[in-house]
N, C-alpha and C positions, 0 to 999 in steps of 0.2 A: 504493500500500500504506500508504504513513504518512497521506496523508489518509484512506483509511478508518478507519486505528487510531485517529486523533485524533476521526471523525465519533463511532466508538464509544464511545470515553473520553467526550466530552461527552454523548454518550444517558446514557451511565450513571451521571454527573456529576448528569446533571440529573434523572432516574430516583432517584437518591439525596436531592438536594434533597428534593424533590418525596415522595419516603415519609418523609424525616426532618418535614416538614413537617406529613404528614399526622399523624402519630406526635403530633408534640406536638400538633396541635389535636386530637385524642384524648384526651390526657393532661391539655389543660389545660381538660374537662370534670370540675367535679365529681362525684363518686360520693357519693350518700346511700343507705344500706342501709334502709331499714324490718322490721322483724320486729313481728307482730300478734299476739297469742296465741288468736284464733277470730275465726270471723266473725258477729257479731250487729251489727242497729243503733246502739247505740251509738259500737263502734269502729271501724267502716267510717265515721259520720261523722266521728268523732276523726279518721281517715286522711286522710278525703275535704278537711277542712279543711285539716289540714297542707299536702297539693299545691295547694291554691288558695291560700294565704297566701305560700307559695312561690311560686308564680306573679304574685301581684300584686305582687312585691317583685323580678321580673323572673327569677327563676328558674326555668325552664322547663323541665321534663321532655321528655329528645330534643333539644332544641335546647343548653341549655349547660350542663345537667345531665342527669345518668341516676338515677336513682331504681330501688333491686334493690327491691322489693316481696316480701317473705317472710309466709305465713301458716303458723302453726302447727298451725293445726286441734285446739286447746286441749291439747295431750299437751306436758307438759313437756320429755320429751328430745327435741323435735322443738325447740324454744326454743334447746337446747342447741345441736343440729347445725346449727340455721339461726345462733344465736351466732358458732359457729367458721367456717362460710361468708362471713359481711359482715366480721370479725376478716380473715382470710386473703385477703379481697380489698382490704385496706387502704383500707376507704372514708375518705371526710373525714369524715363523721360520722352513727351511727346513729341512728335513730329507733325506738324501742321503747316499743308501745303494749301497757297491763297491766301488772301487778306481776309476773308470774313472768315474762313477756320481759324487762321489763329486766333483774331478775337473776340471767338467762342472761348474759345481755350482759354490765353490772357485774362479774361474779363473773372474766370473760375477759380484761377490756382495762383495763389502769387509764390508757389514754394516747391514745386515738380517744376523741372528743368524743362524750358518747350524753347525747340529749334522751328524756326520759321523759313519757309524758303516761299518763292512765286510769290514775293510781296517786294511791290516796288519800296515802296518808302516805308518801312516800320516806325521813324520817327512821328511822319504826318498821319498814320496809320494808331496811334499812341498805342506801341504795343512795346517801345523801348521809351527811356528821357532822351536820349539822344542817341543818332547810330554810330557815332566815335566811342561812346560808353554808355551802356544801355541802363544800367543803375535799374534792371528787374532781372526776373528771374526767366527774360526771354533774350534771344538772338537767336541768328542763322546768316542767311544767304540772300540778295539783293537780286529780283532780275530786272531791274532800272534800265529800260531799254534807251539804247544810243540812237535815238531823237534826231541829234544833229548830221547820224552818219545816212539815216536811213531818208532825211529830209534829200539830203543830199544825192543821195540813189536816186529818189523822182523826180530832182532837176537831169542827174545823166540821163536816163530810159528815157523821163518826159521835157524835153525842153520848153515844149511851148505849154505846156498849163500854166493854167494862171490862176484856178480856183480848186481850192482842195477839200472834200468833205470829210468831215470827222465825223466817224462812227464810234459810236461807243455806251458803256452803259454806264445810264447817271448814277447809279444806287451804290458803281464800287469807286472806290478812293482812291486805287492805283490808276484805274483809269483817268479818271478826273487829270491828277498829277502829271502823267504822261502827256496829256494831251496840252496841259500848258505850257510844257517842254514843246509840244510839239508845233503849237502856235508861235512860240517866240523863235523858233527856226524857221517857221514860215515869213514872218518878219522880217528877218534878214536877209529871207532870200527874196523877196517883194511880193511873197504869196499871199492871195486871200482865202480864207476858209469860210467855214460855213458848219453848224455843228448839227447833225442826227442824232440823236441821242435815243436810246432804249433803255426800258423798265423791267421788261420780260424779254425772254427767247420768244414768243407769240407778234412783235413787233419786227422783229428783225427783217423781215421780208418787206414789210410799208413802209421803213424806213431807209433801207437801202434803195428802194422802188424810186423813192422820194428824190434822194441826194442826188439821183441818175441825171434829171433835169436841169440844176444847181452848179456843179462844178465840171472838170473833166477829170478829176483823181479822185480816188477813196482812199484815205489812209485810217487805220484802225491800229491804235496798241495792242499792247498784251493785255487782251480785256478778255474776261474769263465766258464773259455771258457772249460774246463775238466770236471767240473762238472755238465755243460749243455748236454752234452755228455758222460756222463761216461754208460749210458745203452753202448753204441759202446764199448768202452774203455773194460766192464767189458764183451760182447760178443767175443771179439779178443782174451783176455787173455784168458778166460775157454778153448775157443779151441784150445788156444797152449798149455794149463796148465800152465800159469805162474801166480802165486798169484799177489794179487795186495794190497798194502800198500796205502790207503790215509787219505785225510787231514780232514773227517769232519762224521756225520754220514749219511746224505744225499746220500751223495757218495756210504758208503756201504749197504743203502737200493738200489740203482740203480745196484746193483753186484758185487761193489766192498768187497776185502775179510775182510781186517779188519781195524780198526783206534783206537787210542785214541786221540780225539779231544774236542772241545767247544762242547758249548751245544747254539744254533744260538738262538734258543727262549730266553734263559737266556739272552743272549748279548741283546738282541734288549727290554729288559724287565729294562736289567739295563739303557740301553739309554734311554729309556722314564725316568726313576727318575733323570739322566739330565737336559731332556725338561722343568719336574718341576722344578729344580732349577732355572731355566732360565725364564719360564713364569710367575713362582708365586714368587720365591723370588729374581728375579731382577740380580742374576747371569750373570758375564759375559763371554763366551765362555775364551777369552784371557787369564783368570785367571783360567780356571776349567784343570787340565790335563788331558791327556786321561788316559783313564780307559780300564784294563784289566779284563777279568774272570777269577779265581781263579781254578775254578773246572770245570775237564777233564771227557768225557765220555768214559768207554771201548764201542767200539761197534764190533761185529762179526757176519758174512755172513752165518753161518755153512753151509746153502745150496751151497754157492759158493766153501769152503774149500772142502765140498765132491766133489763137479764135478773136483776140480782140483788133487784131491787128497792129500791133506794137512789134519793133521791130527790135530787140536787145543789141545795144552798142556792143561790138569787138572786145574793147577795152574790159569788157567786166568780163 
């Protein structure tokens, strides 16, 4: 009788071990949340980098990390609920790709580490005090598009325009921003504009329809609600023949005609050697500043330049 009570005590001695064990190498998995605010090219690269910069730096998704993957499917309170979700499972820290996911996030947690990337200005965005030293418990990565390079592209392609319309949606921040960059380029170069503005993806079509009459160029940033739609966007213009100028390369795989922008995988590659900083050498967001990409892609549609009739200068 006492040897079996003692066989038992030890089964379940070591039953105990054995789930405390499992327990912590459980536990001592880190947890990275992501939240996406929709899904278009752009930010599925921006993702798709992150986990591979991650990976290269040995953090590996299922093996000694988990990665909760959240898409928003562009609706704001879906940002919020999936907010309170990564918050409540007390990740090590979030990733929050776009302006209105991060401040979901930001607005939730002033003490979980959150990297931010696909947000123009995080200052004007107030999701840092400043983007030289952020003094919260957010930073990441800049896709601050080069405005002045890309003005300059539609003076080479288009010499003689002289009116340019802005697409864009009023409700995000980054857009707004970019486009004042992108009016003060027009300025110097003698351009006039003219602004379209959208509220929903349900507008995008009347509203492009519109600007066709208005200027001879459409230029669009890195606007997330334009980019989710630019197949529409770049269907409207071909049939008017109006080229289209925008912010990213994404954009002009969906038809749009040409850009010089980021490179979204790059960005989201450099924010994972962030994350390491943060996870492995104890970094703290408040002190890291944001970070910018250095290097621009030319990209060009040539199938869209021929249906509209634009002829691509040599030189590019």
């Amino acid at each position: 009788m006492k040897k079996s009570t003692a066989v038992l005590t030890a089964i379940a001695l070591v039953a105990s071990i054995f789930t405390t064990s499992c327990s912590k190498s459980k536990e001592a998995k880190i947890r990275i949340g992501v939240i996406q605010l929709l899904e278009h090219p752009a930010l599925d690269k921006n993702y798709q980098g992150f986990v591979d910069g991650l990976a290269e730096a040995g953090y590996v998704d299922k093996k000694n990390i988990i990665i909760d993957y959240q898409n928003a499917q562009g609706e704001q309170a879906n940002c919020v609920t999936i907010a309170e979700k990564l918050i409540n499972d007390r990740d090590d820290l979030i990733f929050a790709i776009a302006t209105p996911a991060a401040q979901a996030v930001a607005n939730l947690t002033q003490t979980i580490p959150v990297l931010v990337s696909s947000v123009t200005d995080p200052e004007s965005a107030k999701l840092v005090k400043s983007n030289a030293k952020p003094e919260t418990n957010v930073t990441g990565t800049s896709d601050l598009t080069p405005c002045a390079a890309q003005m300059n592209l539609l003076k080479k392609i288009l010499p003689e325009a002289k009116t340019v319309g802005m697409l864009y949606c009023s409700n995000e921040q980054n857009s707004f921003f970019q486009i004042q960059l992108a009016k003060a380029e027009c300025d110097k170069l003698g351009l006039k504009y003219v602004d379209g503005t959208v509220s929903n993806s349900n507008e995008i079509q009347q509203v492009t329809q519109s600007l066709c009459g208005k200027c001879d160029v459409i230029y669009s940033p890195t606007d997330n609600m334009i980019a989710g739609g630019m197949a529409t966007v770049a269907q409207v213009a071909i049939e008017n023949k109006i080229p289209t100028i925008v912010g990213e390369e994404g954009m002009v795989m969906s038809g749009g005609m040409a850009t010089y922008g980021i490179n979204y995988y790059e960005l989201g590659k450099q924010t994972a050697k962030m994350a390491v900083e943060i996870l492995k050498n104890g970094k703290k967001p408040a002190d890291m500043p944001i970070q910018y990409l250095e290097k621009c892609d030319l990209s060009i549609n040539y199938d869209t330049a021929e249906k509209i009739g634009v002829t691509i200068p040599d030189s590019l």
